[in-house]
C-alpha positions in Angstrom: -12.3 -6.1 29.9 -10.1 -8.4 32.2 -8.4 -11.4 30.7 -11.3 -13.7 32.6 -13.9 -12.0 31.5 -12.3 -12.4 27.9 -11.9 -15.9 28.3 -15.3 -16.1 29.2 -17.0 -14.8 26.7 -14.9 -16.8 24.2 -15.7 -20.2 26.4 -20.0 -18.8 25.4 -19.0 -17.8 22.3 -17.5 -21.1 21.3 -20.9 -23.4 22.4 -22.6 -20.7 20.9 -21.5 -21.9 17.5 -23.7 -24.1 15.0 -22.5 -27.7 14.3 -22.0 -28.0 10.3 -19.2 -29.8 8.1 -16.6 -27.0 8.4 -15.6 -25.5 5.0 -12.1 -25.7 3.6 -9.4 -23.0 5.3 -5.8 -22.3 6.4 -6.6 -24.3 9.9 -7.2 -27.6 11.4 -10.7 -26.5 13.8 -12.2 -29.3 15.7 -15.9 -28.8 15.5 -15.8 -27.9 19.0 -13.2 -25.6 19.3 -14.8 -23.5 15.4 -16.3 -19.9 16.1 -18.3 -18.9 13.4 -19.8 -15.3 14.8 -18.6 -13.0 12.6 -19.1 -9.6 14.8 -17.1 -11.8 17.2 -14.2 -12.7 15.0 -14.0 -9.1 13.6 -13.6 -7.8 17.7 -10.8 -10.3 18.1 -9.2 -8.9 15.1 -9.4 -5.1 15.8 -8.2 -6.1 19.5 -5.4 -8.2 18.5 -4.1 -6.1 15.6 -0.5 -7.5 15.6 -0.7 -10.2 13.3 1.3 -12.8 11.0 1.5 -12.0 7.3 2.0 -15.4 5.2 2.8 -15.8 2.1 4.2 -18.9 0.0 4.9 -17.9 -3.3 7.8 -16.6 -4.9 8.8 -18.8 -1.5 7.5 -18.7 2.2 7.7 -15.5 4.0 6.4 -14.4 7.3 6.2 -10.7 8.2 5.2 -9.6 11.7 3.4 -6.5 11.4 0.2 -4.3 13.1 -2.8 -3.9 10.7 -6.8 -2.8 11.4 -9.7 -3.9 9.6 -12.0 -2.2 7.2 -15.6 -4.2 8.1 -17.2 -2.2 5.1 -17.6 -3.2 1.6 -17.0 -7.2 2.0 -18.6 -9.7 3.7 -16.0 -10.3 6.4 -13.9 -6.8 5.8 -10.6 -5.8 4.4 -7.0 -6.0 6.5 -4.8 -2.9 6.1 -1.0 -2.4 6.4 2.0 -1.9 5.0 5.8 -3.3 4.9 9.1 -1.6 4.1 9.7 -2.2 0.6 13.1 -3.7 1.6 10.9 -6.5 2.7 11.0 -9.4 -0.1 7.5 -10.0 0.8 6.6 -7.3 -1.0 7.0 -9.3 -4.4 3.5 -11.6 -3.3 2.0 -7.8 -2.4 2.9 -6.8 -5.8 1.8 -10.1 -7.6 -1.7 -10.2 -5.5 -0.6 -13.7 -4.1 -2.8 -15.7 -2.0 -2.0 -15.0 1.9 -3.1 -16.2 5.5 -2.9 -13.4 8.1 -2.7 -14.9 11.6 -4.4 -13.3 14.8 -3.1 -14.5 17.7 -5.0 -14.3 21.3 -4.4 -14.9 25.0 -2.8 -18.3 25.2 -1.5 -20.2 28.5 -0.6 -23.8 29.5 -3.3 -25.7 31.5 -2.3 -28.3 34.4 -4.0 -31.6 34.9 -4.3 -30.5 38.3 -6.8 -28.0 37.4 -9.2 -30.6 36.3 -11.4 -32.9 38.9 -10.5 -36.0 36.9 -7.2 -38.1 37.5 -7.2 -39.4 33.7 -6.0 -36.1 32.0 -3.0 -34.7 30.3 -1.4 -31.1 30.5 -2.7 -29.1 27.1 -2.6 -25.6 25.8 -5.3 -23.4 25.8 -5.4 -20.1 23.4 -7.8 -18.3 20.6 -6.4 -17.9 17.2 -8.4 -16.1 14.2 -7.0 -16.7 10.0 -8.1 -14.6 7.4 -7.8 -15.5 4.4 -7.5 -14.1 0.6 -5.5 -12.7 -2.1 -3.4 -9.3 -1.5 -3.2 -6.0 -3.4 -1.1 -3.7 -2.7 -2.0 0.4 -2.3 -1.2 2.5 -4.8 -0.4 5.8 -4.5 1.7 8.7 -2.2 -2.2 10.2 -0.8 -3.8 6.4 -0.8 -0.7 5.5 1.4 -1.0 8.1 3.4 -4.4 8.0 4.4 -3.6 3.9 5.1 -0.6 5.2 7.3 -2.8 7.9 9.2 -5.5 5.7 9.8 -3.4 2.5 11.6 -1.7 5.1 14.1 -5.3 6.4 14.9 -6.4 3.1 15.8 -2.9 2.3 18.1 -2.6 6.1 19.4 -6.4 6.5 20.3 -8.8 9.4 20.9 -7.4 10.9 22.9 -3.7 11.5 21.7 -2.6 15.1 20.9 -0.2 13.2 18.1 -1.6 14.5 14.7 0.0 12.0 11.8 -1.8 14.1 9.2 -0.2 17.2 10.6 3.9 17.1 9.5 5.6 18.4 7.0 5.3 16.8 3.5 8.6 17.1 3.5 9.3 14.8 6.6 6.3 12.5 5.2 6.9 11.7 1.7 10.4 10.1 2.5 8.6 7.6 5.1 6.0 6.9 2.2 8.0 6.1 -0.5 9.7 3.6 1.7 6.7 1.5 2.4 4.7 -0.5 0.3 1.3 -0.4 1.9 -1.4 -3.0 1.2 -5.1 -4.4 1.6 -6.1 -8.2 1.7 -10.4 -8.8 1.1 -10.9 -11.5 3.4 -12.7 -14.4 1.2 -11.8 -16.9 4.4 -12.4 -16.4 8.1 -11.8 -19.2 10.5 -11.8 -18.8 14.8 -10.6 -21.6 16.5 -10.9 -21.0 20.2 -9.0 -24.2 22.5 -10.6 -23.5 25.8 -11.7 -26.3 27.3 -15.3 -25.4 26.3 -15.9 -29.1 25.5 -15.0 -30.0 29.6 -17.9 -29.8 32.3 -18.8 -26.9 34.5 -16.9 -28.1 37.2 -13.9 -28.2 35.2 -14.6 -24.9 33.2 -14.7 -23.1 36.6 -11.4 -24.4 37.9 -9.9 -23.5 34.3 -11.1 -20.0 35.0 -9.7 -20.1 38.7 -6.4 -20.8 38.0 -6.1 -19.1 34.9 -6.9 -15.4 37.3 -5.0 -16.5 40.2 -1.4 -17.8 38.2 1.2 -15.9 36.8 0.6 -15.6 32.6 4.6 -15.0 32.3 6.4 -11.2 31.5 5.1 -8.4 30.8 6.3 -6.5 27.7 7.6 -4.3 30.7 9.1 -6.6 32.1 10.5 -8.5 29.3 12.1 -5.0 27.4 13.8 -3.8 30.7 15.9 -7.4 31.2 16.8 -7.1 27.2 18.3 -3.5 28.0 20.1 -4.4 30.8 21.3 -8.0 28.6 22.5 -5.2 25.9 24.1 -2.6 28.4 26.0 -5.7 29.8 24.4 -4.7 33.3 21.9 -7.4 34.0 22.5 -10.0 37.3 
């Protein structure tokens, strides 16, 4: 799926939703802007996998980290990872701490220009999911394992020839026992989705227009080849 036909279906997805007084969560959602589908929400999740772990207790930490989700056995499914256990966030793991883990979507600055009105102001579009709920952490070498085996499934793919489950224990166990792996029920699960849904056809059109024909910024590419040659000393 092309990032306009992404945006698109968030755009439906977003008028799709019923109006109702929105129920407490992690996020400020106009009514507008709240996406309530939960097949939806669950897509965006397993799509954008690298998330935002926070936690505020023993104090504020934010870990940056891939996970997938578990859609059986809870309502809205369970997130998986896992830290290093060097990580102090592993204390709110280990004391099943409240947490909000942040999906984050396609996101670009929107022009005035773009809109056929002449009272309008520049904004920022994107699509963010929270999940919210209290953490646990896995216990376990074969429990961690199977956690570990499963995330580079979902990032490797089908059709890799890379076999996690298939080296040495010996090479494996050290890599366990320096993780701390963990799973978070999701009791809270808000979309807000900033698109310019709210704006007329005319406007939603050019939104889509400009958004395929401009530049959305560096590729990850892009971006890692100018930090090696910054490093190596040999960039321009």
């Amino acid at each position: 799926m092309n990032r306009r036909q992404l945006l698109s279906g968030f755009v439906a997805a977003a008028w799709a939703g019923e109006a109702q007084e929105p129920p407490a969560g992690s996020l400020y959602i106009p009514q507008p802007q709240r996406v309530e589908d939960k097949k939806l929400l669950q897509d965006f999740m397993d799509e954008f996998a690298f998330v935002d772990l926070v936690t505020a207790s023993p104090e504020i930490r934010v870990t940056h980290l891939p996970v997938f989700v578990d859609r059986e056995g809870t309502e809205y499914g369970t997130i998986c990872g896992h830290l290093s256990r060097h990580n102090p966030q592993t204390k709110a793991i280990e004391a099943g701490q409240s947490a909000v883990i942040v999906f984050r979507g396609p996101h670009s600055y929107i022009s005035p220009t773009w809109y056929a009105g002449h009272e309008v102001v520049p904004t920022w579009n994107f699509a963010v999911v929270h999940a919210t709920g209290k953490l646990r952490p896995v216990e376990g070498p074969k429990a961690t394992h199977d956690l570990l085996a499963r995330l580079i499934h979902k990032f490797e793919g089908k059709e890799s020839a890379y076999d996690f489950g298939k080296l040495p224990e010996s090479f494996t166990n050290s890599l366990i026992a320096g993780v701390l792996g963990f799973h978070l029920d999701i009791q809270t699960l808000e979309g807000k989705f900033k698109l310019g849904q709210e704006r007329g056809a005319a406007d939603r059109e050019s939104v889509l227009k400009h958004l395929h024909d401009t530049s959305q910024g560096r590729s990850m590419y892009e971006f890692t080849e100018a930090f090696y040659k910054r490093e190596s000393g040999t960039a321009n």
